[in-house]
Biopython code that builds the backbone (N, CA, C, O; Angstrom):
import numpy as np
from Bio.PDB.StructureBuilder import StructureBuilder

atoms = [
    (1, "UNK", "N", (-10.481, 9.935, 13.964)),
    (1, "UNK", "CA", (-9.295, 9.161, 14.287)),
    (1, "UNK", "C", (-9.354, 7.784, 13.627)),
    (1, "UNK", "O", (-8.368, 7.147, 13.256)),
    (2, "UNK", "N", (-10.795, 7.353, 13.513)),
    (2, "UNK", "CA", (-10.751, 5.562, 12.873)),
    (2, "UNK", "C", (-10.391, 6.013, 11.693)),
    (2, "UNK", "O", (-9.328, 5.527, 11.309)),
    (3, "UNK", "N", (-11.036, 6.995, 10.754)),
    (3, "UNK", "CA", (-10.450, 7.207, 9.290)),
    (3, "UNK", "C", (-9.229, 6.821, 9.142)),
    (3, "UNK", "O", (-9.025, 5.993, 8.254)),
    (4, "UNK", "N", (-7.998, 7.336, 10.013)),
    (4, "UNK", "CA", (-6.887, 7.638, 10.251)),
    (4, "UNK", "C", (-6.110, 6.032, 9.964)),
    (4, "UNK", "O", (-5.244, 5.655, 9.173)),
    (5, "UNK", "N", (-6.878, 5.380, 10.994)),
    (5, "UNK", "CA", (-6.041, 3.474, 11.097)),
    (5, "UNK", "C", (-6.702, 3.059, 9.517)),
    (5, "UNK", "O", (-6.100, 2.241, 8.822)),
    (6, "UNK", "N", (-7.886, 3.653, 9.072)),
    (6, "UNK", "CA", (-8.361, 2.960, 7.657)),
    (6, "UNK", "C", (-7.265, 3.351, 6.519)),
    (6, "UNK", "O", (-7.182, 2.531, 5.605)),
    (7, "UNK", "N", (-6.700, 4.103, 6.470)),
    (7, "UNK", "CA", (-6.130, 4.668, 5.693)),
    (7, "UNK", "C", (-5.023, 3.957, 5.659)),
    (7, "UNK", "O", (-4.695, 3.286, 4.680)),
    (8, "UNK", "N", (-4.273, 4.056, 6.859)),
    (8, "UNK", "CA", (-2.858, 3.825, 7.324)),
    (8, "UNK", "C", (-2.844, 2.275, 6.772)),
    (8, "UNK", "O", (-1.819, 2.028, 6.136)),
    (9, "UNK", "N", (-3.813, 1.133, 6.889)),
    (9, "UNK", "CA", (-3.900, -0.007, 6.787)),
    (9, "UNK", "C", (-3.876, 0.112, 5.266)),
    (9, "UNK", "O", (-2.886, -0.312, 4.671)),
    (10, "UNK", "N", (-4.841, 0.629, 4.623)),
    (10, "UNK", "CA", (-5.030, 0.478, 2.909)),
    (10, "UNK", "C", (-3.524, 0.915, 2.444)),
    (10, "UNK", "O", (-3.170, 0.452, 1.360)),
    (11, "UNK", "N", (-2.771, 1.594, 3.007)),
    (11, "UNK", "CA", (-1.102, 2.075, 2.154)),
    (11, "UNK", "C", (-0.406, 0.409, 2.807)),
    (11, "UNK", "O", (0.161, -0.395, 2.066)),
    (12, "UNK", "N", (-0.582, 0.232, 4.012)),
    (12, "UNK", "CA", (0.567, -0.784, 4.356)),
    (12, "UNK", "C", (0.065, -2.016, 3.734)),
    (12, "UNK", "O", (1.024, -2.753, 3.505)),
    (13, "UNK", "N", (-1.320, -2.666, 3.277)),
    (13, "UNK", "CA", (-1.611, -3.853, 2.632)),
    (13, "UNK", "C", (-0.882, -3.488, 1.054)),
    (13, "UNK", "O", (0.039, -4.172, 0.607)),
    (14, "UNK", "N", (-1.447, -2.341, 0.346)),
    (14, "UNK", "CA", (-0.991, -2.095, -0.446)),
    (14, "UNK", "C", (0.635, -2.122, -0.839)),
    (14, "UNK", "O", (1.210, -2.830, -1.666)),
    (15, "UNK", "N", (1.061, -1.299, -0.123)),
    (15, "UNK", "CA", (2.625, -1.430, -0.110)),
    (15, "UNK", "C", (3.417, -2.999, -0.035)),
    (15, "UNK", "O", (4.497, -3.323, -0.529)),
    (16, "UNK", "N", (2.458, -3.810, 0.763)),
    (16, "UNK", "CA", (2.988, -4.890, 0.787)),
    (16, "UNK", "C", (3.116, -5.725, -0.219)),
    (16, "UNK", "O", (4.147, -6.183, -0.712)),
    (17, "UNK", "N", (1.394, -5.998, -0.654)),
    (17, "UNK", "CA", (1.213, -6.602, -2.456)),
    (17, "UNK", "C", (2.269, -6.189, -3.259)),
    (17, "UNK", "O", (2.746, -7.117, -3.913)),
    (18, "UNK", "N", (2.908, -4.870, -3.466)),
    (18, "UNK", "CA", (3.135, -4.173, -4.720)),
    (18, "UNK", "C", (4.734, -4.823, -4.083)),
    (18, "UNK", "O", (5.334, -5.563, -4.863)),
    (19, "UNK", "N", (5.209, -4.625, -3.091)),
    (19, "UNK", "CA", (6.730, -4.618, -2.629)),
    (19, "UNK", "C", (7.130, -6.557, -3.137)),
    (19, "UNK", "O", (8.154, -6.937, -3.705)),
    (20, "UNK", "N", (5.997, -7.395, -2.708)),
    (20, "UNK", "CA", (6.169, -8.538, -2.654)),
    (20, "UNK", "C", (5.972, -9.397, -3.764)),
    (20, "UNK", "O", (6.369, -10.558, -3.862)),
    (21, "UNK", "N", (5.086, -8.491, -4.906)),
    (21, "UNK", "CA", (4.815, -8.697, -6.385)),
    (21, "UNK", "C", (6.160, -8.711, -7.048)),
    (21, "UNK", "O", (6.409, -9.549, -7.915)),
    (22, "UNK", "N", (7.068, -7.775, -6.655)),
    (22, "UNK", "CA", (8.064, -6.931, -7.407)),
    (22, "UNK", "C", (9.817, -7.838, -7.083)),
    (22, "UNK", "O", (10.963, -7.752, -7.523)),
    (23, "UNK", "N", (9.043, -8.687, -6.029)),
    (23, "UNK", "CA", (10.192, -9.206, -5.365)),
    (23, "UNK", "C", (10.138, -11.204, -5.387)),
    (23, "UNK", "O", (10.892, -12.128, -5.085)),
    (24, "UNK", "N", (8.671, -11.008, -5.972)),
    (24, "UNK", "CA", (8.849, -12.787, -6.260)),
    (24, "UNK", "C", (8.246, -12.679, -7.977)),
    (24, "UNK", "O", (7.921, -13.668, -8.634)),
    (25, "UNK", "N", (8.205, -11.454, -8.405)),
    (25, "UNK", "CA", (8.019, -11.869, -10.012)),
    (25, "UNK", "C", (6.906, -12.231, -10.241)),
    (25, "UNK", "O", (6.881, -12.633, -11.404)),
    (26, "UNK", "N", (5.527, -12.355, -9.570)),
    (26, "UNK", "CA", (4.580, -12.733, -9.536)),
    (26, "UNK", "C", (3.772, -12.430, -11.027)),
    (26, "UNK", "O", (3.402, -11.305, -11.364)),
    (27, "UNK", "N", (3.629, -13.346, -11.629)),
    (27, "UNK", "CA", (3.169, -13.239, -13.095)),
    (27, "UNK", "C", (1.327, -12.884, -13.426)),
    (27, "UNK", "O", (0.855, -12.483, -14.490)),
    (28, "UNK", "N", (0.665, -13.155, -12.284)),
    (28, "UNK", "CA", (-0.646, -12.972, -12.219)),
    (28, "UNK", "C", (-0.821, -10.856, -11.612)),
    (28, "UNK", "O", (-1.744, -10.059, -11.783)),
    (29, "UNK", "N", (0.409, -10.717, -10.993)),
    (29, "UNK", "CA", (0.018, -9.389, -10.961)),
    (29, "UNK", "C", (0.585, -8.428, -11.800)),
    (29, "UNK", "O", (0.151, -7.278, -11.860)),
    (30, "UNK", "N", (1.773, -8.943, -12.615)),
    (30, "UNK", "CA", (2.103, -7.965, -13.937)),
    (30, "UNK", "C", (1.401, -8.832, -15.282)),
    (30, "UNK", "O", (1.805, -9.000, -16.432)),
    (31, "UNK", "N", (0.380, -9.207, -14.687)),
    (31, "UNK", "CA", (-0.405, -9.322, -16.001)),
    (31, "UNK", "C", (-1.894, -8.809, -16.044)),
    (31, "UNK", "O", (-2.859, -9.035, -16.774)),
    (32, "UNK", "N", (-1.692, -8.139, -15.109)),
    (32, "UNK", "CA", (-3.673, -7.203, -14.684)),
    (32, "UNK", "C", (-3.381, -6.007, -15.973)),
    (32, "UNK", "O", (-2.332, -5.560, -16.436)),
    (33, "UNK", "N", (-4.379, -5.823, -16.190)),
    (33, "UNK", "CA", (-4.202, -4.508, -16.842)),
    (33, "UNK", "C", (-3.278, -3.292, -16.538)),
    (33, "UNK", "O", (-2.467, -2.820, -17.335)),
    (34, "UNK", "N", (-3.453, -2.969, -15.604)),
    (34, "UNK", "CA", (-2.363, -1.575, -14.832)),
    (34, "UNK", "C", (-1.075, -1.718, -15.513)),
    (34, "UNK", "O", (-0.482, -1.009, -16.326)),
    (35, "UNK", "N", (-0.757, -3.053, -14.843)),
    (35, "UNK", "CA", (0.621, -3.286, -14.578)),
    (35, "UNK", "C", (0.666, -3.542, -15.953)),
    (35, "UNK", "O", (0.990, -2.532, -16.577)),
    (36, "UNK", "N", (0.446, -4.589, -16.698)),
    (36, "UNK", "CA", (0.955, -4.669, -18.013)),
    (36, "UNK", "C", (0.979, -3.599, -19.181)),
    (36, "UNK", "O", (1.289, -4.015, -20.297)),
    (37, "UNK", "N", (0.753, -2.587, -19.061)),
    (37, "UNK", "CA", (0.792, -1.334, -19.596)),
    (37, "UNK", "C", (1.926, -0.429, -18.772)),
    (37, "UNK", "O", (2.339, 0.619, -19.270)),
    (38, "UNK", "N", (2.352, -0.853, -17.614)),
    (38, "UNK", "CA", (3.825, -0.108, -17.286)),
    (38, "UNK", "C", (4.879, -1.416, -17.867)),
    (38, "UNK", "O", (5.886, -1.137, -18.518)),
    (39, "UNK", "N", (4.545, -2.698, -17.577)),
    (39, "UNK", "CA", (5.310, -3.569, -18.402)),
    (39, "UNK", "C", (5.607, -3.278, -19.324)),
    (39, "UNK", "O", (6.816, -3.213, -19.542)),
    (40, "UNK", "N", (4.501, -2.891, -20.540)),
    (40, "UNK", "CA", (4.626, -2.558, -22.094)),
    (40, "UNK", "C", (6.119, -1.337, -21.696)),
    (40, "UNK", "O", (7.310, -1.582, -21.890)),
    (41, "UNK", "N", (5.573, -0.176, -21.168)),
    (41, "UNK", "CA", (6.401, 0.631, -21.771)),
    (41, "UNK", "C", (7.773, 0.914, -20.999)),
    (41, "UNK", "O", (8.571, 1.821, -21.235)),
    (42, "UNK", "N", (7.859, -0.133, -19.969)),
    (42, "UNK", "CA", (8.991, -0.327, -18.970)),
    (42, "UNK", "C", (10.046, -1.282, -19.817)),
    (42, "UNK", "O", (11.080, -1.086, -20.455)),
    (43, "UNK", "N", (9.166, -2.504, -19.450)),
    (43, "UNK", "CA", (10.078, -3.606, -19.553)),
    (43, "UNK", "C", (9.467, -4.480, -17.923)),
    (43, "UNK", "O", (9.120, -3.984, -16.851)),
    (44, "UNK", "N", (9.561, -6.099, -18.430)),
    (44, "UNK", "CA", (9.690, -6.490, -17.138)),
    (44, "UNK", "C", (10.319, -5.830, -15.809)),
    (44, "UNK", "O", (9.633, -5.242, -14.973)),
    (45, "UNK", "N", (11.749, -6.008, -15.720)),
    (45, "UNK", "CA", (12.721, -5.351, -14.881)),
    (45, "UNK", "C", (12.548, -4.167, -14.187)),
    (45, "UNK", "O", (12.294, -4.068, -12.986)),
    (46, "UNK", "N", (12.739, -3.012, -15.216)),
    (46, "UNK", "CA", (11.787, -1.913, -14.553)),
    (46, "UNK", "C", (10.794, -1.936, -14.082)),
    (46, "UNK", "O", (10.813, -1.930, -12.851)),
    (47, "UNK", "N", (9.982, -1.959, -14.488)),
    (47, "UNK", "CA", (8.072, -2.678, -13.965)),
    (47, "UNK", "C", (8.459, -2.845, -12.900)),
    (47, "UNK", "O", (8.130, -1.946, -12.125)),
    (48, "UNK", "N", (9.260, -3.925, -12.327)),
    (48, "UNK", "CA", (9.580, -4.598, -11.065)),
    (48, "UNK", "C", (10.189, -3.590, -10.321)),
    (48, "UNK", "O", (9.572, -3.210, -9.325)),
    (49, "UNK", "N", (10.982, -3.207, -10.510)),
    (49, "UNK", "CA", (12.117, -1.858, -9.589)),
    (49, "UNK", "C", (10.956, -1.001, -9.429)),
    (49, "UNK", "O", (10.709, -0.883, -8.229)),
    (50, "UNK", "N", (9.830, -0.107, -10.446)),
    (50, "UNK", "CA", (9.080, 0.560, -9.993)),
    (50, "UNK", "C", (7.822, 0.027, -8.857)),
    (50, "UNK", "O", (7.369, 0.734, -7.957)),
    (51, "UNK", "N", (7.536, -0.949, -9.065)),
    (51, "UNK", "CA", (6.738, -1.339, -8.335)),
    (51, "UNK", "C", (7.009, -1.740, -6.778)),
    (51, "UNK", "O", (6.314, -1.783, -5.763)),
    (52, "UNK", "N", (8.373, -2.011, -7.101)),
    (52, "UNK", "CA", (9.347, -2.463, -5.375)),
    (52, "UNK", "C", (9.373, -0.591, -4.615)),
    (52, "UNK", "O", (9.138, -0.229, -3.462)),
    (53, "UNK", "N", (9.640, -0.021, -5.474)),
    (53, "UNK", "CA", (9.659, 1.258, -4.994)),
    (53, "UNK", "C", (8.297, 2.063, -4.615)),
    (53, "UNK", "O", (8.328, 3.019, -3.839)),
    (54, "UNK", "N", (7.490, 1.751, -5.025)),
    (54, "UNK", "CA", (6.082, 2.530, -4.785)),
    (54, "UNK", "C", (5.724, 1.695, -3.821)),
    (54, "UNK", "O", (5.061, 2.208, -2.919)),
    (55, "UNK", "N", (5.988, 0.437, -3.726)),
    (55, "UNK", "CA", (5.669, -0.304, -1.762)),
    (55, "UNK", "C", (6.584, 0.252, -1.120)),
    (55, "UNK", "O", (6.393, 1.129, -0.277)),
    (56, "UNK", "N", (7.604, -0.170, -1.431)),
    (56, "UNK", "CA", (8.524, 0.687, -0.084)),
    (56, "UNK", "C", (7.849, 2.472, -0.186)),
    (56, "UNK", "O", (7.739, 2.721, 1.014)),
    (57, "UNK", "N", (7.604, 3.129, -0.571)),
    (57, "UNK", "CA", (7.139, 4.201, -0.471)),
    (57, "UNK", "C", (5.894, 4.172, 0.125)),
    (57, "UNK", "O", (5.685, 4.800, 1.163)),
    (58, "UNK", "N", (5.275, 3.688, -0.273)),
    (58, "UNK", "CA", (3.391, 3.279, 0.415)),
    (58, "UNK", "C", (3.862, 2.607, 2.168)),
    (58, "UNK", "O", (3.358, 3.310, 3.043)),
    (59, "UNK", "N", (4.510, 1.693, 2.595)),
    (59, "UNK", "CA", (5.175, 1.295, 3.428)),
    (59, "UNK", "C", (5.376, 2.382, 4.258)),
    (59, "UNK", "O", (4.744, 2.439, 5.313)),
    (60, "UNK", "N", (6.398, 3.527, 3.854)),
    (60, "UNK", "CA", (6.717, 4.060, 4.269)),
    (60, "UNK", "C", (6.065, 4.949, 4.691)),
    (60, "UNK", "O", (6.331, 5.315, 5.836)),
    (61, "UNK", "N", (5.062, 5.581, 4.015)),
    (61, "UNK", "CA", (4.112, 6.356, 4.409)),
    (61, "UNK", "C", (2.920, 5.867, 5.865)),
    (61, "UNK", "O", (2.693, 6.486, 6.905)),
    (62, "UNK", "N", (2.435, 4.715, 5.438)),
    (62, "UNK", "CA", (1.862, 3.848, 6.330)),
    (62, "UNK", "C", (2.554, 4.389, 7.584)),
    (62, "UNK", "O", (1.745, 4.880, 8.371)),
    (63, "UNK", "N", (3.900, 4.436, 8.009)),
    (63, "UNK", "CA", (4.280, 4.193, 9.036)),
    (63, "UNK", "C", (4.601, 5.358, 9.772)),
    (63, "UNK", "O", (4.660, 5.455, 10.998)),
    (64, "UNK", "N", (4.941, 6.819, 8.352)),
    (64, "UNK", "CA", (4.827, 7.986, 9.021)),
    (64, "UNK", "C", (3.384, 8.270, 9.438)),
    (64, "UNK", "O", (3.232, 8.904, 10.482)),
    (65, "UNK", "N", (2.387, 7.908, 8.803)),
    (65, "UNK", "CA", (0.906, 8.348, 9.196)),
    (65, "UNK", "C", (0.566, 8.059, 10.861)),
    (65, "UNK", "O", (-0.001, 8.656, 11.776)),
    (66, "UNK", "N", (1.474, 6.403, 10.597)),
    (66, "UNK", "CA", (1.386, 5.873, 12.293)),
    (66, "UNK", "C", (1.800, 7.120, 13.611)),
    (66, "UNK", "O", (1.085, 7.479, 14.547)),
    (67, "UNK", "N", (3.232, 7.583, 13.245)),
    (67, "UNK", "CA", (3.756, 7.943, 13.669)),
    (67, "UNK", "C", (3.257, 9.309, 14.181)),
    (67, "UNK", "O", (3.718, 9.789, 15.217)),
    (68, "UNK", "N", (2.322, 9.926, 13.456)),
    (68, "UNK", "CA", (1.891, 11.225, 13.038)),
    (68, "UNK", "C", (0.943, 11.247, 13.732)),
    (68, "UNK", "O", (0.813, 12.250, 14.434)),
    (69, "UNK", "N", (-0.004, 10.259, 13.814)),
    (69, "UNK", "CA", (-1.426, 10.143, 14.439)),
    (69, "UNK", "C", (-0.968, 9.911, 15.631)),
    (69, "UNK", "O", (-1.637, 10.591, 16.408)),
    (70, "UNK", "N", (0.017, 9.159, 16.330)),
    (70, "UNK", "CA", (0.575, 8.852, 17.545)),
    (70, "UNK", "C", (0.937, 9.815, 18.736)),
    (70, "UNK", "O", (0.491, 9.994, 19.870)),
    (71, "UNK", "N", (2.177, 10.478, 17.793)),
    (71, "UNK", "CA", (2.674, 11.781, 18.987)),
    (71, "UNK", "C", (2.490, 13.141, 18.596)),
    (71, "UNK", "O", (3.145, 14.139, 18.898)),
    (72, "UNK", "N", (1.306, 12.981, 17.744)),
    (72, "UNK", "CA", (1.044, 14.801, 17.459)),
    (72, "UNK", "C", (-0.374, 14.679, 17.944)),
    (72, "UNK", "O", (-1.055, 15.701, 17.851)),
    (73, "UNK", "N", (-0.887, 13.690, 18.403)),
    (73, "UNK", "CA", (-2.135, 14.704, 19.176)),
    (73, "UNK", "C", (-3.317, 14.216, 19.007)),
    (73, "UNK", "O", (-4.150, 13.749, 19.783)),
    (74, "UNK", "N", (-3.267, 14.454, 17.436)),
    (74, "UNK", "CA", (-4.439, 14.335, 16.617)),
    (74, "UNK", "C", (-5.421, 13.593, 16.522)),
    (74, "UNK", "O", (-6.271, 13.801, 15.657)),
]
sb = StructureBuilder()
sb.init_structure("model")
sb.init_model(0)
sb.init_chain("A")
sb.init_seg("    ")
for serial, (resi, resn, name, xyz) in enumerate(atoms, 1):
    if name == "N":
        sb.init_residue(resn, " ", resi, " ")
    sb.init_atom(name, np.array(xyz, "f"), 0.0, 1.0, " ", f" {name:<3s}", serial, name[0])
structure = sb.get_structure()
């Protein structure tokens, strides 16, 4: 069950960085390696829309996992 909150925490920190990167333009995190190689073949803009979207997705997951571990039992 602790696995369970470790997990759930690593998507929602994550989701957050990536959602909040994507949403203040943050120039130190589309300039890491990763990211500047979806930059290259994105574009700023995109880069940003994808990255707002894979937090809200990571986010989202975070919260079904919550949800999942909660009233199913497990």
């Amino acid at each position: 069950m602790f696995i369970h909150h470790i997990i759930q925490t690593l998507f929602l920190v994550t989701g957050l960085l990536s959602l909040s990167a994507a949403l203040f333009n943050w120039d130190w995190f589309f300039g890491t390696r990763n990211a500047a190689f979806a930059t290259k073949q994105l574009g700023r803009e995109k880069s940003r829309w994808f990255y707002g979207t894979m937090g809200v997705l990571l986010i989202a997951a975070a919260i079904g996992f919550y949800f999942y571990v909660t009233y199913s039992g497990k």
